[in-house]
Residue frames relative to the residue before (quaternion, step in Angstrom):
aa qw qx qy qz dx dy dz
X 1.0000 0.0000 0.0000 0.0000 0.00 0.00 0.00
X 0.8071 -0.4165 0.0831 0.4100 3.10 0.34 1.40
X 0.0150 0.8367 -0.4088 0.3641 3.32 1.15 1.82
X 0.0243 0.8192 -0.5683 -0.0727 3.53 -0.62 0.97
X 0.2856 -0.8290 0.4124 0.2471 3.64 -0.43 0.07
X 0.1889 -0.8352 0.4908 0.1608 3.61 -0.13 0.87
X 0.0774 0.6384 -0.7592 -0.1000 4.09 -1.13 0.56
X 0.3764 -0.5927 0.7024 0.1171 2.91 -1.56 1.16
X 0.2733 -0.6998 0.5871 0.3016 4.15 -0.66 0.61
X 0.8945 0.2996 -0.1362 0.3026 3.94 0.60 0.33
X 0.5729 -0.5198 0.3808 0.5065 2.41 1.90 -0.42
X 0.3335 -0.7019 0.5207 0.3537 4.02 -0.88 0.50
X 0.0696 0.8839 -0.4496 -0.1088 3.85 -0.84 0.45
X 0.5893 0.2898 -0.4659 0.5931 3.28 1.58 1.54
X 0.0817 -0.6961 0.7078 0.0881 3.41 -0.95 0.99
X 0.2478 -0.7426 0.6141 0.1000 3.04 -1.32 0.84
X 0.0081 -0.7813 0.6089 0.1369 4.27 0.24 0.88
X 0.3672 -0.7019 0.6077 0.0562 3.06 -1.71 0.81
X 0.0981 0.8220 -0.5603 -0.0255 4.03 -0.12 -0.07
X 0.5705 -0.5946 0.4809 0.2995 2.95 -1.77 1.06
X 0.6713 -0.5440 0.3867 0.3223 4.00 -1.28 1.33
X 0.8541 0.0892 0.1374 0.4937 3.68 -1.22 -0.32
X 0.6620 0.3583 -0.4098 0.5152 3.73 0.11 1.08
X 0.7824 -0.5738 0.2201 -0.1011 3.06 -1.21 1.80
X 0.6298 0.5006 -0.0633 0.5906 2.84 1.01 -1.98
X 0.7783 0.3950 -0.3189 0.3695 3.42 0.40 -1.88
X 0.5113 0.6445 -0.4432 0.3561 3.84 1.38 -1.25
X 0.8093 0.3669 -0.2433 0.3889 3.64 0.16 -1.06
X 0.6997 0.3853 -0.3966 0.4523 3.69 1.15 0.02
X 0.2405 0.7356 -0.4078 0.4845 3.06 1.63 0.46
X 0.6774 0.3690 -0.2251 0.5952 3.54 0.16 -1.35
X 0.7019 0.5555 -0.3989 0.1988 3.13 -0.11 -1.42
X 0.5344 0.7165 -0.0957 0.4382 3.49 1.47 -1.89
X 0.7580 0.2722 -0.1337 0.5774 3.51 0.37 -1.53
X 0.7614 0.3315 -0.3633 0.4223 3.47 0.16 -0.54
X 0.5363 0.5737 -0.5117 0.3484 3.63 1.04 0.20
X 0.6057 0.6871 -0.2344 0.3257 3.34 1.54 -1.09
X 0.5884 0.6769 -0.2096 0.3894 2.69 1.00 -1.73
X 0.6863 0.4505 -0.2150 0.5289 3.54 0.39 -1.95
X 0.6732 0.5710 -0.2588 0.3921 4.10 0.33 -1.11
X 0.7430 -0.0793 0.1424 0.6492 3.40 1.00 -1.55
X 0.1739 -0.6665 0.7246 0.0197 3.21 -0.30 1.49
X 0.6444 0.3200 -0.5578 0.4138 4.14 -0.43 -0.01
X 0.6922 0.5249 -0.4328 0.2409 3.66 0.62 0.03
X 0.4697 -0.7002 0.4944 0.2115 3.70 -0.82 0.52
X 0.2622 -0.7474 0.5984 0.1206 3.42 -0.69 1.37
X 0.1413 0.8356 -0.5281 0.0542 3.79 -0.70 0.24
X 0.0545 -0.8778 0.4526 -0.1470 3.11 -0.24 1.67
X 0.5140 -0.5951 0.2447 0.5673 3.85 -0.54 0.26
X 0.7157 -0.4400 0.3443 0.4192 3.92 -1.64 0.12
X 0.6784 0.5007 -0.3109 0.4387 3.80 1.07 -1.04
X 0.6162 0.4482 -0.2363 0.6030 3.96 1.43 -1.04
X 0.5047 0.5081 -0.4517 0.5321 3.93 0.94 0.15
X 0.7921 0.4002 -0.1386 0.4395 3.22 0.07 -1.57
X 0.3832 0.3246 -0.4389 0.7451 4.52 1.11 0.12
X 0.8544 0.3504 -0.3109 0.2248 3.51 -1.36 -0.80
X 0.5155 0.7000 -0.4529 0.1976 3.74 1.31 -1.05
X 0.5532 0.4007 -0.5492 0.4814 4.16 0.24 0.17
X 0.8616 0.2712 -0.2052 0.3767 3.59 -0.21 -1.35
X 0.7496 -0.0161 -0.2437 0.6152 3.86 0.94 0.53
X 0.1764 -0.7970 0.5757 -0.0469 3.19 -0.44 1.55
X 0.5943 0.6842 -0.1906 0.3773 3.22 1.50 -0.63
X 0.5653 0.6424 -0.2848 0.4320 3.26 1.44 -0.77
X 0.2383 -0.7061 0.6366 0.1984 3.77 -1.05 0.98
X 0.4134 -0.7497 0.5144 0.0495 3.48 -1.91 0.46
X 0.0631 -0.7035 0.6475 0.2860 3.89 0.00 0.23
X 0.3690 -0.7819 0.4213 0.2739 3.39 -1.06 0.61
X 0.7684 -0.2619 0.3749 0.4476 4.00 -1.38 0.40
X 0.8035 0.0652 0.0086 0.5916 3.89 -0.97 1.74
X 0.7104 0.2851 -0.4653 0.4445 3.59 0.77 0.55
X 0.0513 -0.8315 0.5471 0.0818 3.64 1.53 0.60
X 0.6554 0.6148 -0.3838 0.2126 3.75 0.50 -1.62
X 0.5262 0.6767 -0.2641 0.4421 3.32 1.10 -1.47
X 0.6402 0.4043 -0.4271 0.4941 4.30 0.26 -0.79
X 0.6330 0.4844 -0.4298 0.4242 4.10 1.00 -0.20
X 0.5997 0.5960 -0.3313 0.4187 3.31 0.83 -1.60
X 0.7835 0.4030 -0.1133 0.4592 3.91 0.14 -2.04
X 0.8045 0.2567 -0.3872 0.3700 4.00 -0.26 -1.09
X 0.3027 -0.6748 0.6635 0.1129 3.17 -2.24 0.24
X 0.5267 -0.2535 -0.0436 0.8102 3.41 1.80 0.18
X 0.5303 -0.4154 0.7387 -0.0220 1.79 -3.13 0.51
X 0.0996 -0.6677 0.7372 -0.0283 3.18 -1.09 0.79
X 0.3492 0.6279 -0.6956 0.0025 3.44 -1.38 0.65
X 0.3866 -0.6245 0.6784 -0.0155 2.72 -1.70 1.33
X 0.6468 0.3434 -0.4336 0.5251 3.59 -0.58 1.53
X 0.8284 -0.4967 0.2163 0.1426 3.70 -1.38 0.20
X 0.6932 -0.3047 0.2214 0.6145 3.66 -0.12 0.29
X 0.7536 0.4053 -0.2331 0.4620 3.76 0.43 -1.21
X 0.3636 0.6985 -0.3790 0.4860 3.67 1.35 0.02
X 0.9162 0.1763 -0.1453 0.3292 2.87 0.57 -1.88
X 0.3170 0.7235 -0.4486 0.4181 3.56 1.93 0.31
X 0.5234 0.6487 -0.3368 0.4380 3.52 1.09 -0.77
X 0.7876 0.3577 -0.2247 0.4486 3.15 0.19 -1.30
X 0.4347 0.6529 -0.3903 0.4820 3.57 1.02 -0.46
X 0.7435 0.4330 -0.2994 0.4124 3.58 0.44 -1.46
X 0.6192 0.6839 -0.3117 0.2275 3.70 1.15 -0.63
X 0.7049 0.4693 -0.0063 0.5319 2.80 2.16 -1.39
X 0.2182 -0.8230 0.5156 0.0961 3.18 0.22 1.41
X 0.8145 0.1294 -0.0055 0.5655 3.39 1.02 -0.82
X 0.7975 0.1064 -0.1614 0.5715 3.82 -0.56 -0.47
X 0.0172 -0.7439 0.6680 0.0060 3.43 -1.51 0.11
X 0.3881 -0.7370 0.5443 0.0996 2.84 -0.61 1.91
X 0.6129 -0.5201 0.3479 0.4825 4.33 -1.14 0.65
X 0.1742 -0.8007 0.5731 -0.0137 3.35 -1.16 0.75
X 0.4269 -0.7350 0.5268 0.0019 3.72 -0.39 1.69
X 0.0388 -0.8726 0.4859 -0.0317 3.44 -0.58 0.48
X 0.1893 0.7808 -0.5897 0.0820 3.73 -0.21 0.37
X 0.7044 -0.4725 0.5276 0.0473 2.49 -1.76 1.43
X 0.1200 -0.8353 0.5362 0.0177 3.34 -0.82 0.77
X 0.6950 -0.5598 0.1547 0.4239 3.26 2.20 0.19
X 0.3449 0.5374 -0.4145 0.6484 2.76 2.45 0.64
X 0.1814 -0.6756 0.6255 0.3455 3.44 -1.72 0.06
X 0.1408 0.7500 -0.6343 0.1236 2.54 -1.95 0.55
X 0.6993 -0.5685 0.2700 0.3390 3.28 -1.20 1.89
X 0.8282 0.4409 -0.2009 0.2816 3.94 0.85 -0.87
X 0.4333 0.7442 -0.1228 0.4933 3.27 2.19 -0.17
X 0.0474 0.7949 -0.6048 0.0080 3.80 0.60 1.40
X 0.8093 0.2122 -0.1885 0.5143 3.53 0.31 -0.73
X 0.4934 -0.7406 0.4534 0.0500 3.19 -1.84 0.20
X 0.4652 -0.6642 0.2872 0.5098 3.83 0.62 1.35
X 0.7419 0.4979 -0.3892 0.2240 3.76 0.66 -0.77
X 0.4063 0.7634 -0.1221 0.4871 3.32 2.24 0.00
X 0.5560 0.7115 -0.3616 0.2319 3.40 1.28 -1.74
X 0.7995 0.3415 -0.3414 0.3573 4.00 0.34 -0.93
X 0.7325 0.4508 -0.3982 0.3189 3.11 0.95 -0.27
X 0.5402 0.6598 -0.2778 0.4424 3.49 1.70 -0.60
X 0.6419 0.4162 -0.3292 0.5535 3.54 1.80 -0.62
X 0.6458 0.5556 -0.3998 0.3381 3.74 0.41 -0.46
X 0.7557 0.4213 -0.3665 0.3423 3.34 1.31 -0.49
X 0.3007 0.8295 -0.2594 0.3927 2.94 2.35 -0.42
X 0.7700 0.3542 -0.1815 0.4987 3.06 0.34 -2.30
X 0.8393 0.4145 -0.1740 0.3058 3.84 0.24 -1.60
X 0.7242 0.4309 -0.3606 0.3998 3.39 0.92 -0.26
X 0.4902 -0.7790 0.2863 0.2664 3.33 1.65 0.06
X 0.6809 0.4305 -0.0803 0.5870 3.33 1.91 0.10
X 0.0454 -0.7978 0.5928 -0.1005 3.47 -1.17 0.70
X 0.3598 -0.6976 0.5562 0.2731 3.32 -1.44 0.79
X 0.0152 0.8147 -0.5663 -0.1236 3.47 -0.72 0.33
X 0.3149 -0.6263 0.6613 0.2670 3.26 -1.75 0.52
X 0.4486 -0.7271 0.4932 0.1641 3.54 -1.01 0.86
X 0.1167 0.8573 -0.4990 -0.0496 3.94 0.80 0.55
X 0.7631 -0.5190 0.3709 0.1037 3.31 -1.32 1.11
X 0.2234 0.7971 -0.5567 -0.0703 3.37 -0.28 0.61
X 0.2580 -0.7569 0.5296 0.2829 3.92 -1.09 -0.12
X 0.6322 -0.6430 0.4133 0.1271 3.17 -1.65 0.93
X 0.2182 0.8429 -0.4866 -0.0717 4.00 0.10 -0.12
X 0.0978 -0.7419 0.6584 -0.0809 3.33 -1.03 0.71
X 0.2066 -0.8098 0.5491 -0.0050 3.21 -0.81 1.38
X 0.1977 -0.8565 0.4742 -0.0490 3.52 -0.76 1.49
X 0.5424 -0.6410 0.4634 0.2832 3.80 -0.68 1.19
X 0.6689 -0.2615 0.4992 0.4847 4.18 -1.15 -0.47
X 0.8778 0.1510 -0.1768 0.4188 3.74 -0.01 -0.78
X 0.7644 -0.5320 0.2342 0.2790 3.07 1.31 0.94
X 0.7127 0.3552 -0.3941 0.4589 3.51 1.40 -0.12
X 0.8201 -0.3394 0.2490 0.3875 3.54 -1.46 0.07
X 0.4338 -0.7361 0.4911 0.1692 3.43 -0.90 1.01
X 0.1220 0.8375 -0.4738 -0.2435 3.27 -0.77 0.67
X 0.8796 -0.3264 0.1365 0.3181 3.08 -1.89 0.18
X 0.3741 -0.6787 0.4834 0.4072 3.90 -0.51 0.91
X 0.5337 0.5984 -0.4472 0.3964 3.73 0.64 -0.08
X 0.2799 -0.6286 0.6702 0.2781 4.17 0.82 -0.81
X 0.1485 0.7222 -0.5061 0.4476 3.01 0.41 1.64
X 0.3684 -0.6171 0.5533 0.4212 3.33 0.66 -1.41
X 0.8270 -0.2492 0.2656 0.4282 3.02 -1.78 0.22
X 0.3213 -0.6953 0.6053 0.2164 3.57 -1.22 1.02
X 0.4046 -0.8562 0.2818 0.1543 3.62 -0.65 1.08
X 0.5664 -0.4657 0.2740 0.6224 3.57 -0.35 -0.29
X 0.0093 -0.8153 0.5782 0.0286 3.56 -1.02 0.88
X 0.3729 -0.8016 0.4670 -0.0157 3.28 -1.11 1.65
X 0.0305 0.8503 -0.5254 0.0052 3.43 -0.21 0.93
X 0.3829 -0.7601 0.4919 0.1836 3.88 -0.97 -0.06
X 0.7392 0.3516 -0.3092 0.4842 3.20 0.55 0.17
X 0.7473 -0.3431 0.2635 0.5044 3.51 0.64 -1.18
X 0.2515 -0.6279 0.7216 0.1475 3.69 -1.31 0.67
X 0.0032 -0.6809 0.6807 -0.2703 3.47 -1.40 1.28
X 0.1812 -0.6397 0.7282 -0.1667 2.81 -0.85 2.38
X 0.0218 0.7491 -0.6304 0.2024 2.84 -0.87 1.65
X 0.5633 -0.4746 0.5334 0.4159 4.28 -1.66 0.71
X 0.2583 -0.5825 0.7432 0.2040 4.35 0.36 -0.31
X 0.8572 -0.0472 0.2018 0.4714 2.93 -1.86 -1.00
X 0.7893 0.2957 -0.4185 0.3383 3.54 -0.51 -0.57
X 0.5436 -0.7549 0.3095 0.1968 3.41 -1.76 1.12
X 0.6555 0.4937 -0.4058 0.4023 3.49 1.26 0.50
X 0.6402 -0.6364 0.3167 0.2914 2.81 -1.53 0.37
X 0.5629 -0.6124 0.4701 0.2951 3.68 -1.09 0.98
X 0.1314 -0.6323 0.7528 0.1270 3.67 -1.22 0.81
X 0.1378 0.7734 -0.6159 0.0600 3.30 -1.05 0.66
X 0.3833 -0.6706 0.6018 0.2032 3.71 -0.73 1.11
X 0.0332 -0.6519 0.7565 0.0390 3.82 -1.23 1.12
X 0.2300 -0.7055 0.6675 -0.0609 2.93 -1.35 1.61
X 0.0698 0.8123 -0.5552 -0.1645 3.91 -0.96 0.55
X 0.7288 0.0991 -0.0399 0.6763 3.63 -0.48 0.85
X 0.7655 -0.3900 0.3405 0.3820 3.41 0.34 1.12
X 0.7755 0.2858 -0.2250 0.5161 4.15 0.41 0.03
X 0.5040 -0.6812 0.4645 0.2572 3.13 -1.09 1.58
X 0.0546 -0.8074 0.5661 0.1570 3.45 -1.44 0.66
X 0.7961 -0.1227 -0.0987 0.5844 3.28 1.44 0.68
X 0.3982 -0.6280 0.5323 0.4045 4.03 -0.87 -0.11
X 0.1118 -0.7901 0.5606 0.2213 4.02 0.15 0.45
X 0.0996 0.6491 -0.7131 -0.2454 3.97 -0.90 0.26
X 0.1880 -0.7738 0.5724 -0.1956 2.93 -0.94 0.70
X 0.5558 -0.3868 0.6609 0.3236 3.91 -2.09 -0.21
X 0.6437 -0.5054 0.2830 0.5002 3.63 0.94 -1.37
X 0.4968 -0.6230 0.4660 0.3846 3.83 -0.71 -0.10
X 0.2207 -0.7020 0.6483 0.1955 3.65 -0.97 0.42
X 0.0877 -0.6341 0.7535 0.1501 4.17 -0.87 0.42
X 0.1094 0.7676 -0.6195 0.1226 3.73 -0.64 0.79
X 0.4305 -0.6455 0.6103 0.1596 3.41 -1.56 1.57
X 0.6121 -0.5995 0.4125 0.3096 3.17 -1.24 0.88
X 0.5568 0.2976 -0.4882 0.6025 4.14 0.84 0.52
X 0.6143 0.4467 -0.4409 0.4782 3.84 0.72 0.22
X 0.5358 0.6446 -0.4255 0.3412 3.63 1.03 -0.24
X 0.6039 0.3328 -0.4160 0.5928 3.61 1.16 0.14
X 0.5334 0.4732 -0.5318 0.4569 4.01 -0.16 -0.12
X 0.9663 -0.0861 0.0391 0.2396 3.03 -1.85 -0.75
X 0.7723 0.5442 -0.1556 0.2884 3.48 1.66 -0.24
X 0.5367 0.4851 -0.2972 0.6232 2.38 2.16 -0.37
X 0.6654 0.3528 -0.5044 0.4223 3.82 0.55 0.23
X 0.6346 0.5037 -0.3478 0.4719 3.75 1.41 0.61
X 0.6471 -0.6562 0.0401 0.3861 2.93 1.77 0.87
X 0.2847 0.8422 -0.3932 0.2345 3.04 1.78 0.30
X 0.5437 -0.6753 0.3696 0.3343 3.41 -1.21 -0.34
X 0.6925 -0.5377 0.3370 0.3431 3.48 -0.76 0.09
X 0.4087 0.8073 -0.4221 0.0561 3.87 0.04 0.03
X 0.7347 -0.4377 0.3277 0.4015 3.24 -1.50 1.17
X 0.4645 -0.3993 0.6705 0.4187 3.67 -1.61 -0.17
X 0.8500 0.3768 -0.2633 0.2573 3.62 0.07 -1.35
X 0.3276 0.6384 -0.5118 0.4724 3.72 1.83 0.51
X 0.0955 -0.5838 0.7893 0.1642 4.19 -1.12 0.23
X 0.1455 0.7716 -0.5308 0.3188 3.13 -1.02 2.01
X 0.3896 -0.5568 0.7194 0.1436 3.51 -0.87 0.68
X 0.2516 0.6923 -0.6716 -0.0796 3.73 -1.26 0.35
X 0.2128 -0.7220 0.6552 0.0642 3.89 -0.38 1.18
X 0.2403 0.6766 -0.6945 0.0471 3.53 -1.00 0.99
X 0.4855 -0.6689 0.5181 0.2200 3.48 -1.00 1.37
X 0.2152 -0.7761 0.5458 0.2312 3.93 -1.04 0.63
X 0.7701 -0.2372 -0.0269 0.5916 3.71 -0.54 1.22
X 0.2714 -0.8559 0.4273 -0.1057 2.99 -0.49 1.35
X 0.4073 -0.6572 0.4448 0.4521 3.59 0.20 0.25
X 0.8223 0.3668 -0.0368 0.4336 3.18 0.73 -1.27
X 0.4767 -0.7376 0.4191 0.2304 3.26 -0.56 1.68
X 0.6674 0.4785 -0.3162 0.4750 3.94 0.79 -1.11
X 0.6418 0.4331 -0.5168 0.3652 4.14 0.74 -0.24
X 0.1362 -0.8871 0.4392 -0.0390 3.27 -1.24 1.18
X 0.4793 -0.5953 0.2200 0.6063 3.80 0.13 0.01
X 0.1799 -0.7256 0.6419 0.1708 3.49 -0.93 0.24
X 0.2592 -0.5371 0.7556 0.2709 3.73 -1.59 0.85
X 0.0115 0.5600 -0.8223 -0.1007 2.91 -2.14 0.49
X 0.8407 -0.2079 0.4441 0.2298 3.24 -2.44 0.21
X 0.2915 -0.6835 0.5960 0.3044 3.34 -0.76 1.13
X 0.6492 0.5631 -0.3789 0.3433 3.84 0.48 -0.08
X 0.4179 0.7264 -0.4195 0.3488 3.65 1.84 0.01
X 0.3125 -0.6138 0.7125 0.1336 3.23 -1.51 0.46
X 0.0283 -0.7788 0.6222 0.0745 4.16 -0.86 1.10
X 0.0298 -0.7084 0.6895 0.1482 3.54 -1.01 0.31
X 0.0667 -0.6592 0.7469 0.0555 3.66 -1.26 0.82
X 0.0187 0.8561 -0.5162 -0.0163 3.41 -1.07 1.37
X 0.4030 -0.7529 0.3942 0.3397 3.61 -0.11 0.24
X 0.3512 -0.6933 0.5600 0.2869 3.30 -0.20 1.79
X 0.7630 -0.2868 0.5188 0.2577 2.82 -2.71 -0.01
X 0.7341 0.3762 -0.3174 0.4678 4.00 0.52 -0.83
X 0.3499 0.6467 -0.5778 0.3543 4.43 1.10 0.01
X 0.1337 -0.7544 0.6182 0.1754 3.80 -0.84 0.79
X 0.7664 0.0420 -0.1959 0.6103 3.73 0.95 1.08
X 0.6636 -0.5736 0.3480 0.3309 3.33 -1.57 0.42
X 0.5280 -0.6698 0.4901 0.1799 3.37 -1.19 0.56
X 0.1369 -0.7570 0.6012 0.2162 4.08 -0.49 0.50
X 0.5312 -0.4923 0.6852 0.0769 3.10 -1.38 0.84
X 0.0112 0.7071 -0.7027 0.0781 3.63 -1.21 1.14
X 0.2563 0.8149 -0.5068 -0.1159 3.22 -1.14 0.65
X 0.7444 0.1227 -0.2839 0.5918 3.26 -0.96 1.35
X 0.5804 -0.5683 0.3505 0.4662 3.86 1.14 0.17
X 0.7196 0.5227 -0.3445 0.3003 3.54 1.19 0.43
X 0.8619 0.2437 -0.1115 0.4305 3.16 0.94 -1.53
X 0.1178 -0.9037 0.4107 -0.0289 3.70 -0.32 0.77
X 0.2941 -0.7051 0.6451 -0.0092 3.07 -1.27 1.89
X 0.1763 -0.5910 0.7457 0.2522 3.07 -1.99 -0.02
X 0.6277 -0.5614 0.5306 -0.0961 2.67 -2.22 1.08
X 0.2049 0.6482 -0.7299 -0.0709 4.32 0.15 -0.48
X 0.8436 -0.1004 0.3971 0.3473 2.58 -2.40 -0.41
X 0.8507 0.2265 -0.1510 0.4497 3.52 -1.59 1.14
X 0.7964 0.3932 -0.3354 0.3142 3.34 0.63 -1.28
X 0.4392 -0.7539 0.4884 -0.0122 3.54 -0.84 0.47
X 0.0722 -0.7717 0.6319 0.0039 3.78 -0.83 1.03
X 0.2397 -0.8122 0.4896 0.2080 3.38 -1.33 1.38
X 0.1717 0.8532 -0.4155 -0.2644 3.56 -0.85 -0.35
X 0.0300 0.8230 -0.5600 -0.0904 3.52 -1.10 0.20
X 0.7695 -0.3689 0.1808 0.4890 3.35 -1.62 0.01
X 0.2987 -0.6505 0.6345 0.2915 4.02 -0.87 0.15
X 0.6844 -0.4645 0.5380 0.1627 3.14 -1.73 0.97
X 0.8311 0.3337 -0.1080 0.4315 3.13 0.52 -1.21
X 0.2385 -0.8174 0.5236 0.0286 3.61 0.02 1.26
X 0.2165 -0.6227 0.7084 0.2522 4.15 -0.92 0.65
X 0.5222 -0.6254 0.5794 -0.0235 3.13 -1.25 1.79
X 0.2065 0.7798 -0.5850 0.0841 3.89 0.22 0.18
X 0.5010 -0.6807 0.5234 0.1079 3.43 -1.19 1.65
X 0.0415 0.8745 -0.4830 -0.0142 3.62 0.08 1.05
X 0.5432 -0.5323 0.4218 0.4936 3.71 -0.43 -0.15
X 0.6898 -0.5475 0.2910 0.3738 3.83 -1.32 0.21
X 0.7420 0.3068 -0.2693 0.5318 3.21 1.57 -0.74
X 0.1650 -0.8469 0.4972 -0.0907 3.67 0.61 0.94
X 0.5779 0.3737 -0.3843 0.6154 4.25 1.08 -0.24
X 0.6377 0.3777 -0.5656 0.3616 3.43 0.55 -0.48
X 0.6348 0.6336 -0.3495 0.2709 3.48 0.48 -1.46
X 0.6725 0.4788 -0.3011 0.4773 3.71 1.27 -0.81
X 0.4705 0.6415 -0.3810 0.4711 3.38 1.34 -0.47
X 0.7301 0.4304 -0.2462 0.4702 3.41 0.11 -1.68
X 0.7626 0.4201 -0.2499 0.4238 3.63 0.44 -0.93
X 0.6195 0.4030 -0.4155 0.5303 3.87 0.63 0.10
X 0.6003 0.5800 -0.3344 0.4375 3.77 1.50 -0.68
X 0.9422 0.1936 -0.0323 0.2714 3.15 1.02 -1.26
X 0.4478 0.5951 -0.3139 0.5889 2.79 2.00 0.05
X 0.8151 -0.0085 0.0695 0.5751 4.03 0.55 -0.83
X 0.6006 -0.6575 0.4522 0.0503 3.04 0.56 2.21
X 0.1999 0.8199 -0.5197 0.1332 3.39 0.75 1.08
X 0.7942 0.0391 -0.1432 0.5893 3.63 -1.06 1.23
X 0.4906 0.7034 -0.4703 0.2084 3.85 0.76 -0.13
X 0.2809 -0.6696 0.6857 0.0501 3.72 -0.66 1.24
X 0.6926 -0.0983 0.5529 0.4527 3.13 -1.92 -0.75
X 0.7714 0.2292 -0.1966 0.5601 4.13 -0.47 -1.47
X 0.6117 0.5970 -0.4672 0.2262 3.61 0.04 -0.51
X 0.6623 0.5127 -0.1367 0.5290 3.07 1.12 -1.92
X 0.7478 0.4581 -0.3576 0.3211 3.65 0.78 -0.04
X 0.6421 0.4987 -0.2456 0.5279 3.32 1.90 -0.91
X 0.5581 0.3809 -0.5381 0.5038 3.96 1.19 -0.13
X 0.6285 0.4014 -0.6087 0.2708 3.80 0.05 -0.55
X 0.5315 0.7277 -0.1941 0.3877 2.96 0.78 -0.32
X 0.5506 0.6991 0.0656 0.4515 2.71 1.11 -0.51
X 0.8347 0.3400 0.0490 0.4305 2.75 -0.24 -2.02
X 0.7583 0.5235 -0.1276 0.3669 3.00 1.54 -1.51
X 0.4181 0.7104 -0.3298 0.4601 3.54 1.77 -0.17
């Protein structure tokens, strides 16, 4: 179900580990992790961020750094990722990769979550086949492009005098939304250049199908494989009862603009972190990214989506339901 297979011709010989911020558990499998590597495959390169360098620098001195504003460099240098911590772990690492993305491992740390094939208690044996067999199955997960665009259509720039705000790639979902102020947003949605309606609205969600479980599906979106290439627009409280989510084509082009009747500006969310504003007229594009986040999945990867829509968000489960998947599951 949409399985890619990765050979490496040598073998990977920068890992780059990621860990979840300000939590304990993850700090000490941190060490644990790198310093297993290290000792195992000393030609390999540990690389970790500058702030998790600079806490750790007695008990893994070994570990190399790309420095702060050289983001580009985590494309150029790693050959995998490792992160150790929860779905929002791996949204992080997403944010690093503006473009390529080298395969990325994941383990569970005993939270659930939709992005989490293997389990930390797993990690050496899931890396040895990783590192030594020179090969990997991978699921290819969607990401989208956004690019944020002034009244006359050229590139916004940064209220700081920065410069031009760039193309910015996120993985779950972009979500034009009223923020703080208490009316509702009008906003024109355009696909491929042709209006398909004026939404007023809370705001509009554009969500990738591994975002179709996050913020859209509790806005009533739908449900959709990772391995579907998809656009999913779902509108958040709508004025209107008849606007619904709509799939589109992973080849679509969306514009959300902020109509003439919005009685303030609109903020721009992405992935739930970084945030723009919007006035009147101005207008945010998005489409499918080029660059896909490679995520190392086991071989039987439909089951795993199975179990995890079953058991993570008690899907369709009644009273009889919840008895015939344990059931199930447990066969």
């Amino acid at each position: 179900m949409g399985n890619y297979k990765l050979q490496w011709e040598d073998g990977p010989k920068t890992v780059l580990i990621i860990k979840k911020p300000h939590d304990e558990q993850t700090d000490k499998t941190l060490i644990e992790v790198a310093s297993w590597i290290h000792e195992r495959y000393p030609h390999m390169n540990v690389v970790v961020e500058p702030d998790v360098a600079q806490e750790f620098a007695e008990k893994l001195p070994f570990v190399y750094v790309i420095p702060e504003g050289n983001r580009v460099e985590y494309t150029r240098v790693t050959d995998l990722v490792i992160t150790l911590g929860g779905d929002g772990t791996i949204l992080h690492t997403s944010s690093l990769f503006n473009s390529a993305v080298p395969p990325v491992i994941s383990f569970s740390m005993g939270t659930l979550g939709f992005l989490l094939p293997y389990h930390i208690n797993n990690y050496r044996t899931a890396l040895e086949k990783l590192i030594e067999k020179k090969q990997a199955s991978l699921l290819l997960r969607m990401r989208l492009k956004c690019t944020l665009h002034g009244v006359d259509g050229r590139r916004l720039q940064a209220k700081d005098g920065s410069g031009r705000i760039n193309d910015l790639t996120v993985m779950n979902e972009v979500n034009l939304h009223r923020g703080r102020y208490p009316h509702l947003t009008s906003i024109g949605c355009f696909v491929d250049g042709h209006l398909i309606t004026e939404a007023v609205a809370d705001g509009l969600i554009v969500a990738s199908p591994t975002g179709s479980t996050a913020y859209s599906l509790s806005a009533g979106g739908s449900i959709v494989h990772p391995s579907i290439q998809s656009l999913l627009l779902t509108p958040i409280c709508p004025r209107s009862l008849s606007f619904r989510p709509v799939l589109l084509p992973p080849n679509a082009t969306i514009q959300l603009k902020i109509g003439e009747k919005s009685r303030g500006p609109a903020e721009v969310s992405l992935d739930g972190k970084e945030t723009f504003f919007l006035d009147k007229n101005e207008f945010l594009q998005v489409c499918m990214s080029p660059f896909p986040m490679p995520c190392v999945n086991r071989v039987h990867a439909g089951e795993d989506w199975i179990k995890d829509i079953n058991d993570l968000l008690k899907w369709n489960q009644g009273f009889h339901n919840k008895q015939t998947m344990t059931h199930y599951m447990s066969e």
